[in-house]
Backbone bond lengths (Angstrom), bond angles and torsions (degrees), N, CA, C in turn:
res aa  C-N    CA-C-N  psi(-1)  N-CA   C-N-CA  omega(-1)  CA-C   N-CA-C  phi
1 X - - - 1.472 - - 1.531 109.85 -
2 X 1.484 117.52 130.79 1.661 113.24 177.10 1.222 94.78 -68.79
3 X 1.678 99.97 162.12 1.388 123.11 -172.64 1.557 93.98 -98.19
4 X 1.568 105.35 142.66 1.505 103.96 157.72 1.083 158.30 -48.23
5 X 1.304 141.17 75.82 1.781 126.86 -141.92 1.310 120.23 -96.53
6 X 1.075 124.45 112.01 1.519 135.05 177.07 1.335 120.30 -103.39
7 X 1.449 106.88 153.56 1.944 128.66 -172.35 1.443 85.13 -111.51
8 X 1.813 111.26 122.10 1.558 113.84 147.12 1.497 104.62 -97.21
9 X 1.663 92.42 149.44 1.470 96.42 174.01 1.343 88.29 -161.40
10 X 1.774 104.48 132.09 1.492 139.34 -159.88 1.583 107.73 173.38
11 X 1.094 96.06 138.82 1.251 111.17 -166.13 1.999 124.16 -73.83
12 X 1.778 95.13 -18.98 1.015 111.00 168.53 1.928 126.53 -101.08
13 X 1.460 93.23 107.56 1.198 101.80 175.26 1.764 121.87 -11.88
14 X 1.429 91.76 -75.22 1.280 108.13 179.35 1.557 131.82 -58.40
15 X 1.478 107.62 -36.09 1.739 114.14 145.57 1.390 117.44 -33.01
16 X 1.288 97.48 -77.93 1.796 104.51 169.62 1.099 104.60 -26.87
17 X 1.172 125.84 -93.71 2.029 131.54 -161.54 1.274 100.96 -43.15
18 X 1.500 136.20 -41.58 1.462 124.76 168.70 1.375 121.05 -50.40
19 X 0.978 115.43 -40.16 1.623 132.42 -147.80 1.561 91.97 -99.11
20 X 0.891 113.96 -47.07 1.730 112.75 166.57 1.482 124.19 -63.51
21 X 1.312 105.39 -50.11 1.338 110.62 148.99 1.686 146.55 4.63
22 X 1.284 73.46 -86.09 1.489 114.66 178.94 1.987 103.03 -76.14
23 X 0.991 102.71 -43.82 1.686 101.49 177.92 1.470 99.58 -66.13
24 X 1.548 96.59 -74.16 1.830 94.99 -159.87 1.674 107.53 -42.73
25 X 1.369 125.09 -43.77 1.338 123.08 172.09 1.676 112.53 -29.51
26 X 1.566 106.17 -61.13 1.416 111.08 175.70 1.328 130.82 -81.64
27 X 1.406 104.81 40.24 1.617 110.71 -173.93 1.619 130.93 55.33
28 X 0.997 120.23 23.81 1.131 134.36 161.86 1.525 110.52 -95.87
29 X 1.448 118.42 155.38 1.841 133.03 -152.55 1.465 99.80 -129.36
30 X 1.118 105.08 86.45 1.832 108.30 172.08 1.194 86.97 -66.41
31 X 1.735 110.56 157.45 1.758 137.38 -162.96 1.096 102.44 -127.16
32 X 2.002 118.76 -24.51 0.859 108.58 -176.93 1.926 90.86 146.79
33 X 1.853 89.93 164.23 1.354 102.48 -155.65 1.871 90.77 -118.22
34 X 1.260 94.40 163.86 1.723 114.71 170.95 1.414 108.76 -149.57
35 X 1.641 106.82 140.37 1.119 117.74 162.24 1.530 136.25 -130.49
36 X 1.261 103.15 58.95 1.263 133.25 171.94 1.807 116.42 166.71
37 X 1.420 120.81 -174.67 1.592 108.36 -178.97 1.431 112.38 -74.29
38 X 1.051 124.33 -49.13 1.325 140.91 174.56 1.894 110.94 -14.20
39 X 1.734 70.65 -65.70 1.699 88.54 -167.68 1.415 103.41 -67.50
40 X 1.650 126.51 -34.17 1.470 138.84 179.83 1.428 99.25 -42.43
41 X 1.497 110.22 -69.25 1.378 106.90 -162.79 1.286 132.27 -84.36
42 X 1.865 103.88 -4.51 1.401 105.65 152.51 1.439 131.57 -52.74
43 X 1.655 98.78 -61.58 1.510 125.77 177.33 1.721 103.48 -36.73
44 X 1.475 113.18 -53.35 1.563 102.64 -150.64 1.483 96.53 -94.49
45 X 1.504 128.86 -10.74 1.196 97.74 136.48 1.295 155.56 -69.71
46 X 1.653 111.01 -19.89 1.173 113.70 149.64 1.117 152.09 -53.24
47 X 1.295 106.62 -38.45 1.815 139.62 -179.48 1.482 113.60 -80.78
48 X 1.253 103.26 -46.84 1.352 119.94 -162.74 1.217 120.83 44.74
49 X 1.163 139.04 59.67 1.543 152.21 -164.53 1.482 105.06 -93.22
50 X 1.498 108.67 143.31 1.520 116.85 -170.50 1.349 115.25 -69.31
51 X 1.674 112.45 -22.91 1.808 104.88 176.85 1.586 92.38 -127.95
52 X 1.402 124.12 154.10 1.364 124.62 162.32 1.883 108.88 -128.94
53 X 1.439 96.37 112.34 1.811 92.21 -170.04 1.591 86.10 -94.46
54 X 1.927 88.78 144.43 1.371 86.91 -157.00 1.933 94.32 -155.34
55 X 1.587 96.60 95.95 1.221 112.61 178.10 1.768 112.93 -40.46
56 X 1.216 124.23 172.15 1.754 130.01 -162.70 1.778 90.23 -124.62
57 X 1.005 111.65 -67.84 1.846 93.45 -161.73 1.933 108.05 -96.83
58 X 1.591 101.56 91.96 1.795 110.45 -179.84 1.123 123.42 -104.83
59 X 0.956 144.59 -126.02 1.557 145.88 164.24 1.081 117.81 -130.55
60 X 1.142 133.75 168.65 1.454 140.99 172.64 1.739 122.22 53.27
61 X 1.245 107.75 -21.11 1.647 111.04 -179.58 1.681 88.77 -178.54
62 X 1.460 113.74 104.61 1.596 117.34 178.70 1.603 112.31 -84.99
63 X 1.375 109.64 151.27 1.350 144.28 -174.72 1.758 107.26 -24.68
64 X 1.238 113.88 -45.70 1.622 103.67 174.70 1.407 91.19 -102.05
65 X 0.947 170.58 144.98 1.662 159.99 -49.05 1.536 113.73 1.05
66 X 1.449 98.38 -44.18 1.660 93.20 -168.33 1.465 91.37 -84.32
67 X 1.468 128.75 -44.26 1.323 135.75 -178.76 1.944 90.89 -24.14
68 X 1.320 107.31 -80.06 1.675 120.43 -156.69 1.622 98.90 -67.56
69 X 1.458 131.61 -0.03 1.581 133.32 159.72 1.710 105.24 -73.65
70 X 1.515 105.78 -4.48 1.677 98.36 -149.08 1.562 120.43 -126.08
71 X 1.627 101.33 29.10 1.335 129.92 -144.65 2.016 107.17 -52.91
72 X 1.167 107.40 -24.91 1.855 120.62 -176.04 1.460 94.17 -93.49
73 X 0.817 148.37 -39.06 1.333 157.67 -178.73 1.655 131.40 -64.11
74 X 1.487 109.90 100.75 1.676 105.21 -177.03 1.440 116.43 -66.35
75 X 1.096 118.52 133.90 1.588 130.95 165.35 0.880 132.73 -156.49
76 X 1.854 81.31 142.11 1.900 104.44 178.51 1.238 137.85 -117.59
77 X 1.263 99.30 130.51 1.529 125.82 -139.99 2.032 102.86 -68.36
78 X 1.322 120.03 142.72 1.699 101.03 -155.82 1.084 65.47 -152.35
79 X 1.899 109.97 105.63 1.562 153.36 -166.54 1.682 120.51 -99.38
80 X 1.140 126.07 163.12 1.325 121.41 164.94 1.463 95.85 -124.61
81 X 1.408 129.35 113.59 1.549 135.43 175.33 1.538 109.77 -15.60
82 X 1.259 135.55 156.72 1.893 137.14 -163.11 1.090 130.72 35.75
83 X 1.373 118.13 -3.77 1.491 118.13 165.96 1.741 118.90 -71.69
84 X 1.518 121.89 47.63 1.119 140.61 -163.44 1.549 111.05 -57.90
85 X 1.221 122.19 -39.99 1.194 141.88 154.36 1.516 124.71 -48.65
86 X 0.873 135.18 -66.45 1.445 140.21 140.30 1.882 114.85 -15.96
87 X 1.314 116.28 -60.93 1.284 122.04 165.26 1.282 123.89 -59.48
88 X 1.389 121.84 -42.78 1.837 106.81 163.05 0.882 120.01 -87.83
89 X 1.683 126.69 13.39 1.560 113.83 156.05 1.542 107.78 -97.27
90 X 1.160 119.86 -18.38 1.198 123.54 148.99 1.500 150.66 -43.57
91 X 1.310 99.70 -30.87 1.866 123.84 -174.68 1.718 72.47 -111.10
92 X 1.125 160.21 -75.00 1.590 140.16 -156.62 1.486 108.93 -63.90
93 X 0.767 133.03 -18.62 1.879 148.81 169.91 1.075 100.35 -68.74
94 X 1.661 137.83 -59.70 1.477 126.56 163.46 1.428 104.36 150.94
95 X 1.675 111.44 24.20 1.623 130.51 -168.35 2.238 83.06 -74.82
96 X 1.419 83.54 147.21 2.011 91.27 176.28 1.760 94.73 -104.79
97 X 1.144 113.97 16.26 2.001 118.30 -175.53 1.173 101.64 146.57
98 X 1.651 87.07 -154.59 1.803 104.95 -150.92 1.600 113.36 174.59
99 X 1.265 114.33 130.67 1.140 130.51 -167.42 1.121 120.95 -135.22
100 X 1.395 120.28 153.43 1.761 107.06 -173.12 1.583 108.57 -96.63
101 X 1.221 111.69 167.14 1.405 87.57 178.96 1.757 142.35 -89.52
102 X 1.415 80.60 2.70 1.905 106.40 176.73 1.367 99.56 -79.77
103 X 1.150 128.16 -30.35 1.809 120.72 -168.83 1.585 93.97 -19.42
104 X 1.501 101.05 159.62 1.143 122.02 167.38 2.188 98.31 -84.93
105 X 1.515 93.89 158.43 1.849 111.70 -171.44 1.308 81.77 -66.29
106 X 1.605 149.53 -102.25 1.235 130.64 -167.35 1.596 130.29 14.21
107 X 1.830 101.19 -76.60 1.230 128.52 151.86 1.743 120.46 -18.92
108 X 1.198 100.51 -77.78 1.386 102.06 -178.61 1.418 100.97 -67.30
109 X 1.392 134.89 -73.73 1.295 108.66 170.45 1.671 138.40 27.39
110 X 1.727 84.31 -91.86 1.524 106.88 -172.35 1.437 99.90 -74.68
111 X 1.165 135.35 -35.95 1.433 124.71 171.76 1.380 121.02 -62.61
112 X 1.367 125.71 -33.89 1.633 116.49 166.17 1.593 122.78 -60.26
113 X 1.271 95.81 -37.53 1.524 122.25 161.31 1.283 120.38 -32.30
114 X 1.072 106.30 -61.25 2.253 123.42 -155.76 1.785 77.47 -99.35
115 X 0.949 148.55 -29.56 1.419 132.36 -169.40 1.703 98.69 -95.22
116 X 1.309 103.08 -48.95 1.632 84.03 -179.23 1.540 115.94 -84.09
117 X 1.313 123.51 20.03 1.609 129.36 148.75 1.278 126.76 -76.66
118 X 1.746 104.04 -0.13 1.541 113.34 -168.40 1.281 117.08 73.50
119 X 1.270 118.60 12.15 1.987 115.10 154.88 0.892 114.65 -76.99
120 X 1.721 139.48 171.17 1.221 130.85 79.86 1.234 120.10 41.30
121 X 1.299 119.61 133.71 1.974 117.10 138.25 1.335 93.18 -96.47
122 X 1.288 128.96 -50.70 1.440 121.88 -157.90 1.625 107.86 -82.08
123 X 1.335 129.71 162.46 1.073 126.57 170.73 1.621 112.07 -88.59
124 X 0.979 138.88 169.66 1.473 140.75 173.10 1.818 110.82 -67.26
125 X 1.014 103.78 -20.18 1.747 118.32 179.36 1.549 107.23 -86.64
126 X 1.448 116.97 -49.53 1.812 114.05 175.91 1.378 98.98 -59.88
127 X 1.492 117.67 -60.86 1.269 122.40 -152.06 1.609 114.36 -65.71
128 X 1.550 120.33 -7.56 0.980 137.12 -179.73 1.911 111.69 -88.58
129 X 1.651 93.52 -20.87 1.609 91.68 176.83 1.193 107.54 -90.61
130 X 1.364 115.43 -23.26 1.438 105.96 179.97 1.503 109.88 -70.82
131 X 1.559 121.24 -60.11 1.038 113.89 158.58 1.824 133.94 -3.71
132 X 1.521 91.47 -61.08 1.590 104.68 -171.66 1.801 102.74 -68.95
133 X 1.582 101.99 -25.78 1.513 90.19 -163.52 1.124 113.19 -78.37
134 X 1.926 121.73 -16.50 1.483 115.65 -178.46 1.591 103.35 -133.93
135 X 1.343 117.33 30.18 1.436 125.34 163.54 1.240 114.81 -35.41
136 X 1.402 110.58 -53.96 1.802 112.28 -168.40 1.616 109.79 -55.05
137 X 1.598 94.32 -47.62 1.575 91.94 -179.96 2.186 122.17 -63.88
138 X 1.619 101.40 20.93 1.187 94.65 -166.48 1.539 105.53 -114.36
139 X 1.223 119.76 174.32 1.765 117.63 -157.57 1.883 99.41 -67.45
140 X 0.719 155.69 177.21 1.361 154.96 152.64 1.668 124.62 -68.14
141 X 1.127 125.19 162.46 1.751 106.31 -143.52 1.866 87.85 -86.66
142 X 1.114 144.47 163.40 1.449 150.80 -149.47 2.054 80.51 -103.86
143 X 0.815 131.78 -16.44 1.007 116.71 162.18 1.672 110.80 93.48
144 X 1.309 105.96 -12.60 1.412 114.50 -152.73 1.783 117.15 -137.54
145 X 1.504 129.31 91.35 1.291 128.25 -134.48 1.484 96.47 -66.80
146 X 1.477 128.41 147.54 1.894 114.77 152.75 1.110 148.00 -32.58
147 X 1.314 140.20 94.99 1.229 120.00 -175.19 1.886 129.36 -12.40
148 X 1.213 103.17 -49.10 1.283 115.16 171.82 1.498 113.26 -42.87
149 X 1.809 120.20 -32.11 1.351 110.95 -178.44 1.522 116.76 -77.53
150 X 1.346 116.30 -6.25 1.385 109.08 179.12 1.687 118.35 -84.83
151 X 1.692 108.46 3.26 1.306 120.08 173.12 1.714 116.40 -85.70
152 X 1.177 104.20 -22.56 1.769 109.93 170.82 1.213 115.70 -60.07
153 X 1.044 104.92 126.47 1.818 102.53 166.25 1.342 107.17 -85.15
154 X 1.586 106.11 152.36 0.949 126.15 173.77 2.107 128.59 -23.37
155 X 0.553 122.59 -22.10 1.279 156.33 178.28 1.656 119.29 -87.46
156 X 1.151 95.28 -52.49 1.506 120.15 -179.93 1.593 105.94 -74.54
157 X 1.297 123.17 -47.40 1.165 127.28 171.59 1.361 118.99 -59.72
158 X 1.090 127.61 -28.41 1.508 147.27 -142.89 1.424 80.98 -92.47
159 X 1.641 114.71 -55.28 1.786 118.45 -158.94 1.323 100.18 -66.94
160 X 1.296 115.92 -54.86 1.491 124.28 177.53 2.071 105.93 -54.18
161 X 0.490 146.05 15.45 1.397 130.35 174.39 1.780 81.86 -133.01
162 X 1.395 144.48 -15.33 1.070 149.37 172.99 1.406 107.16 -45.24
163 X 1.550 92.81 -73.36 1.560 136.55 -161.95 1.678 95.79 -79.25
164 X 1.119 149.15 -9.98 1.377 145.48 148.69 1.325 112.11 -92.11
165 X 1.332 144.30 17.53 1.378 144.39 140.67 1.501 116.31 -94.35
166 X 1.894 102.31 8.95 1.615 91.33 -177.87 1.337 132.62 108.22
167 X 1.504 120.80 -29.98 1.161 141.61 177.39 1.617 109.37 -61.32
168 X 1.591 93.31 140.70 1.998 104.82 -173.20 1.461 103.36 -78.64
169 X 1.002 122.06 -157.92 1.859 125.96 155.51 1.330 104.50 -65.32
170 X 1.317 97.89 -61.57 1.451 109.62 -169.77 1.593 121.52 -41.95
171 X 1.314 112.37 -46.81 1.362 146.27 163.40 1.801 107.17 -32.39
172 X 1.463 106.69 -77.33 1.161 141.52 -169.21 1.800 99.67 -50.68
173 X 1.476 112.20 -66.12 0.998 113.70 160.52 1.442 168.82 -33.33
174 X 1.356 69.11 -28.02 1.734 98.95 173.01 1.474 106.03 -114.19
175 X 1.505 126.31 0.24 1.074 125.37 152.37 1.519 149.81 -76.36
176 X 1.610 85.92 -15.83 1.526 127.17 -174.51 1.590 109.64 -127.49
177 X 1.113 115.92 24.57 1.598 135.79 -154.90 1.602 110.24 -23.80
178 X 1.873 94.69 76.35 1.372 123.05 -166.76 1.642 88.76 -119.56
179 X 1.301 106.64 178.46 2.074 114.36 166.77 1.375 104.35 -70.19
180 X 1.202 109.18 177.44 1.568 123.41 148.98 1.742 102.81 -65.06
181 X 1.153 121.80 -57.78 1.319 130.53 -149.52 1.754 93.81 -65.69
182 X 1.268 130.18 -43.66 1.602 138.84 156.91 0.908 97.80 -16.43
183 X 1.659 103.27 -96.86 1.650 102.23 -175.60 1.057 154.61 -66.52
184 X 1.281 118.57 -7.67 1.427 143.27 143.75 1.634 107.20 -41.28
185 X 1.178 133.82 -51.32 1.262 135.13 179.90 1.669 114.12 -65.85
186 X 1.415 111.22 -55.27 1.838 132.81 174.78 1.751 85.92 -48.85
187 X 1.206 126.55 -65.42 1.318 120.11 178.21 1.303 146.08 -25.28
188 X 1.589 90.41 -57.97 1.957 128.45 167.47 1.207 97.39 -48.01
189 X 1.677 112.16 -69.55 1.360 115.09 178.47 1.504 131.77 -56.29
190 X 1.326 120.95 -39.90 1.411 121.93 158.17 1.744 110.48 -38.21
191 X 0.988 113.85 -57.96 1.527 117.93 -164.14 1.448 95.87 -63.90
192 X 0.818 94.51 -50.94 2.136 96.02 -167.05 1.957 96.92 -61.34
193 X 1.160 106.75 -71.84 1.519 105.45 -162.48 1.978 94.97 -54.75
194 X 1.255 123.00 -19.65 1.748 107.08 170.51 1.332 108.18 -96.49
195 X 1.532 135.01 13.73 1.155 124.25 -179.07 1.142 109.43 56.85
196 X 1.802 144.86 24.41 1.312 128.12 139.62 1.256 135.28 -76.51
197 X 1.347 118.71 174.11 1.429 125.15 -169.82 1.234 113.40 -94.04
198 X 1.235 106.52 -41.93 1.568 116.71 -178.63 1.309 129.47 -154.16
199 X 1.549 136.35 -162.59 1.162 115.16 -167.47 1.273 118.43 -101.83
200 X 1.580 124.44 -12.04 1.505 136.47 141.99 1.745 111.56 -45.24
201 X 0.996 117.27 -33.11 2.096 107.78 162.43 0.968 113.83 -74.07
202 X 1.056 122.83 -27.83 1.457 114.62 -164.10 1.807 99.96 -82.65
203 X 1.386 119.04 -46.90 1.342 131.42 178.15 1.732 98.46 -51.20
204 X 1.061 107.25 -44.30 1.897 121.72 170.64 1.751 112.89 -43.00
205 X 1.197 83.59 -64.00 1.589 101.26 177.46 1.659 104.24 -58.15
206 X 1.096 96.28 -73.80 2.092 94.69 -168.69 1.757 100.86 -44.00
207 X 1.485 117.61 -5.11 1.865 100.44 174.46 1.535 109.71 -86.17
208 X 1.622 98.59 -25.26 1.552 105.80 -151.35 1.551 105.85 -80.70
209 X 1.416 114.63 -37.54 1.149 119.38 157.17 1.314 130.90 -97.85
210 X 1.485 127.68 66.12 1.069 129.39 -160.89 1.542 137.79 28.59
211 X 1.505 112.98 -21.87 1.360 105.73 171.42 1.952 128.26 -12.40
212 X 0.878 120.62 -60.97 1.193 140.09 142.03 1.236 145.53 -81.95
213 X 1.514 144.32 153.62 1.384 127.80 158.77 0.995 107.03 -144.51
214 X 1.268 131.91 156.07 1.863 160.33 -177.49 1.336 71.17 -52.10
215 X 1.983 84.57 132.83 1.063 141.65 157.70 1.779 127.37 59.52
216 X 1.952 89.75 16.51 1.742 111.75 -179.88 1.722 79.81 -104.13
C-alpha cells in the first residue's frame, strides 16, 4: 500500500520537525515543508501530496489565501484553540477540517487519515456548531440560491437541507425511510452537481445562501 505523502507548512521551524516527527514515525511520507503561503502553494504544486497541513496566520501569503490557491488539494487546517473565526474562513476557502495544534500524535494521526480518505474531519453536526457560534460575525446569506441548485432533484435537495442541519447518513435515512446506501448516493450527487468537496462545504454552502441560519 503507498504511504501517504504530506506538505507541512508553518511558519515555525520547530512545529515542522514536530509535526514531521510524529508522522514519519507513523508511516506517513512528508514531501516536504513550507514556511509561509507562498512557499505552501508552490511546494504542493510541486509535490502534489495527498494532505497539506497548513497553518492560518504565516507570512507573506496567509494560510486561507493559499488555502483558495489550492483548489485540488485536501487541507488541514493546524489551529491555535479560539481562533474560531479564522476556521470558518478557512472551511469556506476549501479547508476539509482543522485541528489544533497541541492535539495529542494519536489525534493527528487519525486526522491525516480521515482527510486523506477524502472525508471530512469534522462531521456536518460539529461543523454546524461552530458555524452557529460565530454566524453573526459572517457576511449575510447572498440571498440568492446557485445556479447549480436548480440541477438537484427534488430529493436531492431535500438531503442537502438534511445534511446542513447536521444529520449523518444514518440520520438522513431514517428520516426519509430510505437505506444508508440511498443516501449515500443523493449525497455523491449533491456534491458533484454543487462542485463541493465534501460534506463540511456543503454545510458552508447551506449558510451562504441562507439555507440555514445561526442558531435554527
Amino acid at each position: 500500500m503507498a504511504r501517504i505523502r504530506l506538505l507541512i507548512a508553518d511558519d515555525q521551524p520547530l512545529m515542522r520537525a514536530g509535526f514531521r516527527a510524529v508522522l514519519e514515525a507513523n508511516g506517513f511520507e512528508v514531501v516536504g515543508e513550507a514556511g509561509d503561503g507562498l512557499q505552501a502553494v508552490a511546494a504542493a504544486r510541486a509535490t502534489k501530496p495527498d494532505v497539506v497541513l497548513m497553518d492560518i496566520q504565516m507570512p507573506n501569503l496567509d494560510g486561507i489565501e493559499a488555502i483558495k490557491q489550492l483548489p485540488n488539494h485536501r487541507v488541514l487546517v493546524l489551529t491555535t484553540f479560539g481562533l474560531d473565526e479564522y476556521i470558518v474562513d478557512a472551511l469556506r476557502a476549501g479547508a476539509s477540517g482543522f485541528i489544533t495544534k497541541d492535539v495529542p500524535a494519536e489525534e493527528l494521526v487519525r486526522a491525516v487519515r480521515v482527510v486523506a480518505a477524502g472525508d471530512a474531519l469534522l462531521t456536518p453536526g460539529v461543523t454546524r456548531q461552530l458555524l452557529d457560534r460565530v454566524g453573526r460575525r459572517l457576511p449575510a446569506p447572498v440571498g440568492q440560491r446557485p445556479e447549480a441548485l436548480s440541477e438537484l432533484t427534488d430529493r436531492e435537495r431535500e438531503v442537502l437541507e438534511l445534511l446542513a442541519q447536521g444529520m449523518s447518513n444514518a440520520e438522513i435515512a431514517e428520516a426519509l425511510v430510505v437505506g444508508e446506501a440511498t443516501v449515500k448516493t443523493h449525497v455523491s450527487n449533491v456534491l458533484m452537481k454543487l462542485g463541493l468537496r465534501d460534506r463540511v462545504q456543503a454545510v458552508v454552502l447551506a449558510y451562504e445562501i441562507g439555507l440555514v441560519q445561526p442558531g435554527r
